[in-house]
N, C-alpha and C positions, 0 to 999 in steps of 0.2 A: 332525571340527571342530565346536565346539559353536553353535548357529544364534543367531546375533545376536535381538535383543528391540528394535524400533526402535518410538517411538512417533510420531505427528503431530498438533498439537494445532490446531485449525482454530477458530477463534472464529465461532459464529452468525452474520450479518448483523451484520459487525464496524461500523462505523458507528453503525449506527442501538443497537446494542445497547447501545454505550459511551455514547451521545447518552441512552438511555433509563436506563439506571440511573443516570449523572450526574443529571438530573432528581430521579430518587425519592427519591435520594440528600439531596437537598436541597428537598424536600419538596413538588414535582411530584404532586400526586392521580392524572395518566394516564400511563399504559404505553404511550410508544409504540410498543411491540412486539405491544399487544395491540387496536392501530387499524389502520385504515388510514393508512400513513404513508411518507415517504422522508425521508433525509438530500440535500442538492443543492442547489444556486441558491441564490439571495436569497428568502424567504418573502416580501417587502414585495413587490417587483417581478414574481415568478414567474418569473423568468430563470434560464434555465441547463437542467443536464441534471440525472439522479437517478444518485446514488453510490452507496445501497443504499434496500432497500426493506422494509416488514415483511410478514409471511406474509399476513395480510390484504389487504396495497396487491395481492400476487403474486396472490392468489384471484380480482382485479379486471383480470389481466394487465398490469399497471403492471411496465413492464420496466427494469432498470439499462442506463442508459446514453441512454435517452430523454428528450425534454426533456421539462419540468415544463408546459408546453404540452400534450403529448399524455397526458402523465399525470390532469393534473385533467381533463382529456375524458372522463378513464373514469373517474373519482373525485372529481366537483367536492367533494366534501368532505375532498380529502386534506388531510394537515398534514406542513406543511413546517418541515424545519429548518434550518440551512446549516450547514455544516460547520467543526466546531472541531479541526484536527489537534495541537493542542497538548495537546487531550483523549484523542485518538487514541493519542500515544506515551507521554503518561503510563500511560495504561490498558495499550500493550504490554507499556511496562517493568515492571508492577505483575502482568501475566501470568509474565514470564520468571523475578518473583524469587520464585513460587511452586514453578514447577518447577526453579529449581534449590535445592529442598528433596530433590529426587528422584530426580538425578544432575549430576555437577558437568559432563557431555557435552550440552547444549546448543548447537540452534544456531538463529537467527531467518534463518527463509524468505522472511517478507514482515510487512509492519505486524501482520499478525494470525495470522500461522503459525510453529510452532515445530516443529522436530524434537528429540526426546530419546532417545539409545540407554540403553536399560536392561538392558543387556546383563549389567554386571556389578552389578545392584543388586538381584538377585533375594533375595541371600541378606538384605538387609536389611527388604525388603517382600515374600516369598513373591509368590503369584499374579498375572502382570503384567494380568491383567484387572481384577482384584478393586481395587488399588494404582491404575489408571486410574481406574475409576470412582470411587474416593474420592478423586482430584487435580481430576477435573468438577466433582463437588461443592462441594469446596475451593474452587475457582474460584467457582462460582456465590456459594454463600454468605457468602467472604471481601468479592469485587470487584461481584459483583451482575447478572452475566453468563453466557451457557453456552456451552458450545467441547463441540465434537467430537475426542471422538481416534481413530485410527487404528493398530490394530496389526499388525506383521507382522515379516519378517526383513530388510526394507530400506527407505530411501526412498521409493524409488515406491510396493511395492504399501503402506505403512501412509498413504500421501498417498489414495493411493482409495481404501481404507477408510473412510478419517474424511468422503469424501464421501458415502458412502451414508446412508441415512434417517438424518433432520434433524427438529429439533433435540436438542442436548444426551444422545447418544448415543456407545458406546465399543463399533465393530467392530471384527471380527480381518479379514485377507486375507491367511492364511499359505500358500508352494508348493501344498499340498496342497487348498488351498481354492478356487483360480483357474480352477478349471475353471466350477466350479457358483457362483460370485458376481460372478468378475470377463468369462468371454470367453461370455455372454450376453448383456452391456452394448452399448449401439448404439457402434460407432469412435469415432463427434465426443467419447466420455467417457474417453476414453484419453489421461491426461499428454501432452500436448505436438501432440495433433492439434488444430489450429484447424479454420476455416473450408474453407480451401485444399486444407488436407491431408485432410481428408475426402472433398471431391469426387473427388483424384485415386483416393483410393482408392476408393469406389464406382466409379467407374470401369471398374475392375478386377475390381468384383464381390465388394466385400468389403463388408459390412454391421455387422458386428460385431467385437468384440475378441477373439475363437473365430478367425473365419474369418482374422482377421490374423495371430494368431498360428500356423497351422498353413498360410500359404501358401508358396509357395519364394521367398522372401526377394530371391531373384537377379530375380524377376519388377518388385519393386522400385524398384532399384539408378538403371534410365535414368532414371525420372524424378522421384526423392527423392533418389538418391545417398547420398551417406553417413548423410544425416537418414531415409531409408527402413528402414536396419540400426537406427537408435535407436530406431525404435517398434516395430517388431518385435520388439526386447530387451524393450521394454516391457509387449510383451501377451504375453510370455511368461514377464513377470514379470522379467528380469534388470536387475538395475540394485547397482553396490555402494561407490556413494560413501562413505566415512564422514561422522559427524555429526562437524563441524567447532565446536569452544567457540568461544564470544562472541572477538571478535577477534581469530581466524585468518582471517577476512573479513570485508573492511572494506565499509561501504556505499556503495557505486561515485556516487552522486550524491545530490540533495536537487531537488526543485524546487516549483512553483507554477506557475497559468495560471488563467485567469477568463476567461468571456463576458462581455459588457459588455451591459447591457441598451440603451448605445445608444452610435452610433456617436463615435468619439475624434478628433478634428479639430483637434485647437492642442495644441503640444508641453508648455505647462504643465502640461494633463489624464493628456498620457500618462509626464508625471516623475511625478506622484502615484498611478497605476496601480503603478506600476514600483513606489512607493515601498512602495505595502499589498503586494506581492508579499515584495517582498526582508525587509520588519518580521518575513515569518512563515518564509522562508526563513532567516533570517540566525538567529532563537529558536532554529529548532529544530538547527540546526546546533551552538551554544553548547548546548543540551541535549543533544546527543549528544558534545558535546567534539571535535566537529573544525572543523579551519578548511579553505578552499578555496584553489584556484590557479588555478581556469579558471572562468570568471563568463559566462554564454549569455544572452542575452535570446532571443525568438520573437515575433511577430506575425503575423493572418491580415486579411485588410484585409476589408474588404466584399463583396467578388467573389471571396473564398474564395482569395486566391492567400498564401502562407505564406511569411514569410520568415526567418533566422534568423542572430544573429552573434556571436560571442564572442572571448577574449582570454585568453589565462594571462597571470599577473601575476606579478613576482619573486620575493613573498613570501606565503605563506599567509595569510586571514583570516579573520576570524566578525564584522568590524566593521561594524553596521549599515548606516552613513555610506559608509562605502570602499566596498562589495558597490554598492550603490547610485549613487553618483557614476557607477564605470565602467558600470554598466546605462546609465544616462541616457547615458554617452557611445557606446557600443553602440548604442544608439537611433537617435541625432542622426546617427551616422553610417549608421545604414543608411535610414531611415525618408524618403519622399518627399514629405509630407502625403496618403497614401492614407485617408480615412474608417478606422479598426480596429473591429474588434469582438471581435476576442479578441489576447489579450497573457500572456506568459510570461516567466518566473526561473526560470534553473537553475544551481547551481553544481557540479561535479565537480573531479577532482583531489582528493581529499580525503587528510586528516593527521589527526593526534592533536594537542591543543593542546594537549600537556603542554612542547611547547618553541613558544617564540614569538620568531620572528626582527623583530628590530625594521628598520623601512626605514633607509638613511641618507638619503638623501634622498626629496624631498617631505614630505607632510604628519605630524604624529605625531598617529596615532589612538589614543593609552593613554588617554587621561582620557577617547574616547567608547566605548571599549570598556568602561570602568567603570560608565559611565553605561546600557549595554546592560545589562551583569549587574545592576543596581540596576531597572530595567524588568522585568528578565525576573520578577524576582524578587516584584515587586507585580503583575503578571499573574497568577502563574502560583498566588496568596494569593487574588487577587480575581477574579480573571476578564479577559481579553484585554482588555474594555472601558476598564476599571481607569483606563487614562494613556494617551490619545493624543495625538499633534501638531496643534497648531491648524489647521496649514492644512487638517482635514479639517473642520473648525468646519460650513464653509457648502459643503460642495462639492458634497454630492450622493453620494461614494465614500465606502467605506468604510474605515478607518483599518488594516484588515488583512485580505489579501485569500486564501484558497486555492480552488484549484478542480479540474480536471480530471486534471492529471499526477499521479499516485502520489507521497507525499512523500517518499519514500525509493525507491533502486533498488538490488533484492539482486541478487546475481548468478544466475543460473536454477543448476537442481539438473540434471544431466546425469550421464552415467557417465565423464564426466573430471574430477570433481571428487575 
């Protein structure tokens, strides 16, 4: 049987990289790829945590995921930017329709990952090394950007590949290569082992992705179970999902979430939180074309306690207005006046809005859902700024809000896909 050619295309410090060629793009003098820098928080306030970081900020130990607090401690000079995801999916979608120049087998991993089997497209571009590094390129010099790819004969091992030396690089990790690239790697670098599954395995006496792979499996089993057999598959390289085309899997949610640089205490402040969340939930929804049926809000109050409520609704939608109304009423019914300082929008249930069920009764959102596309559309020409709603005139918020939740959720890559 002839060995599959699967590639994986990994964008640099996807964030900050999209953030920085936006800039030069439009006539920015600095690189912030070539500073000390992060994407995260609000720059005015210094609120929040870091979403990515540039090589320089990482030289300074400036970590993803820490706040911008502890960050400028070790960098009172960083620059901060906050985070545009409407820049983000553009820039995806402006990735994906390069590579599908290169097979029409694509499939989107995560906002900034792609898997492409080139299985049968040898005979149109010969060497799939050669053909990689002139799609890096292409990327780079087309979008302004660099990505990693990874080659191999499946999911996993072409996904570690494209982890290895960074940036703007195109490794192989074929069967025969996983000896001497892949099970010298420390475990914590093995697809799907976290924090957790580390320890247990040190544990055990396993230190590497070698030593995992060649232990008896059944030594495992009590206490990983059946998740113990998947990463064992893994360091041993097995893995044989196919790469699934654009719309054989749908993206399972969308959401939003922000820190609040300060505490939320009268119901009006937190309908206008709600409302910058859902402006940027609800865009990008309409920019991917699906509507929703189950609308989540979340809150963490002051004393760190989380609480969280939702509703499916009878009919799908992407309507600003609608998403929002039931958020606010989500709210009101869960909320006690606890102080907040951080708040969330999530929609799932998600459709194709190629058909639109109109409600019979209640309210008819047609003419604001046109009014949505008429926004999106001076946004997306001028920048998010562009058209806001007065009521953020004097408030202090900002008119559109993202922050910590991922804004999209793929489904994970497993061997039952």
């Amino acid at each position: 049987m002839r060995q599959r050619i699967i590639f994986h295309i990994d964008v640099n410090s996807a964030y900050l990289s999209w953030e920085a060629a936006y800039r030069l793009q439009h006539g920015d003098p600095i690189d912030l790829r070539q500073i000390p820098s992060v994407i995260g928080g609000d720059p005015t306030t210094r609120h929040g945590i870091v979403l990515a970081k540039s090589l320089p900020a990482k030289k300074l130990k400036v970590q993803t995921g820490e706040t911008l607090h502890s960050a400028l401690s070790k960098c009172p000079e960083l620059a901060i930017a906050k985070p545009n995801y409407l820049l983000y999916r553009q820039c995806s979608r402006s990735l994906g329709e390069i590579l599908s120049d290169y097979s029409p087998l694509i499939q989107q991993f995560s906002v900034d990952e792609y898997f492409l089997d080139f299985s049968r497209m040898e005979k149109l571009f010969n060497d799939p090394v050669g053909t990689a590094c002139q799609m890096k390129d292409r990327i780079k010099n087309e979008l302004g950007f660099t990505v990693n790819i990874g080659i191999s004969s499946n999911k996993l091992l072409s996904k570690m590949a494209s982890e290895f030396e960074k940036p703007d690089k195109v490794h192989t990790l074929f069967p025969q290569e996983i000896a001497s690239k892949m099970w010298p790697l420390p475990i914590e670098e093995l697809f799907m082992v976290g924090r957790a599954t580390t320890h247990k395995l040190r544990s055990h006496g396993i230190q590497t992705i070698g030593d995992l792979a060649h232990c008896d499996v059944r030594l495992l089993l009590p206490g990983l179970k059946s998740f113990g057999q998947l990463v064992w598959n893994y360091a041993n390289g097995i893995e044989g999902s196919p790469v699934r085309p654009g719309g054989s899997i749908d993206v399972k949610g969308m959401g939003n979430s922000t820190t609040l640089a300060f505490d939320v205490e009268d119901r009006k402040t937190a309908h206008l939180v709600l409302l910058s969340l859902v402006e940027t939930v609800s865009a990008r929804l309409r920019q991917d074309h699906y509507q929703s049926c189950l609308i989540a809000i979340s809150f963490r109050t002051q004393e760190f306690l989380s609480y969280s409520h939702q509703r499916k609704i009878a009919h799908p939608t992407d309507c600003t207005q609608e998403i929002w109304e039931i958020a606010c009423q989500l709210f009101d019914e869960l909320w006690q006046g606890q102080p907040l300082r951080h708040m969330g929008v999530r929609v799932s249930d998600l459709s194709q809005d190629d058909f639109v069920q109109l409600a019979l009764f209640g309210k008819d959102y047609a003419k604001l859902r046109k009014l949505d596309q008429a926004v999106d559309l001076i946004r997306s020409r001028f920048g998010s700024q562009a058209i806001i709603r007065s009521s953020y005139l004097h408030s202090g918020l900002k008119a559109m809000t993202g922050g910590v939740i991922e804004e999209e959720e793929y489904p994970m890559m497993s061997s039952m896909l």
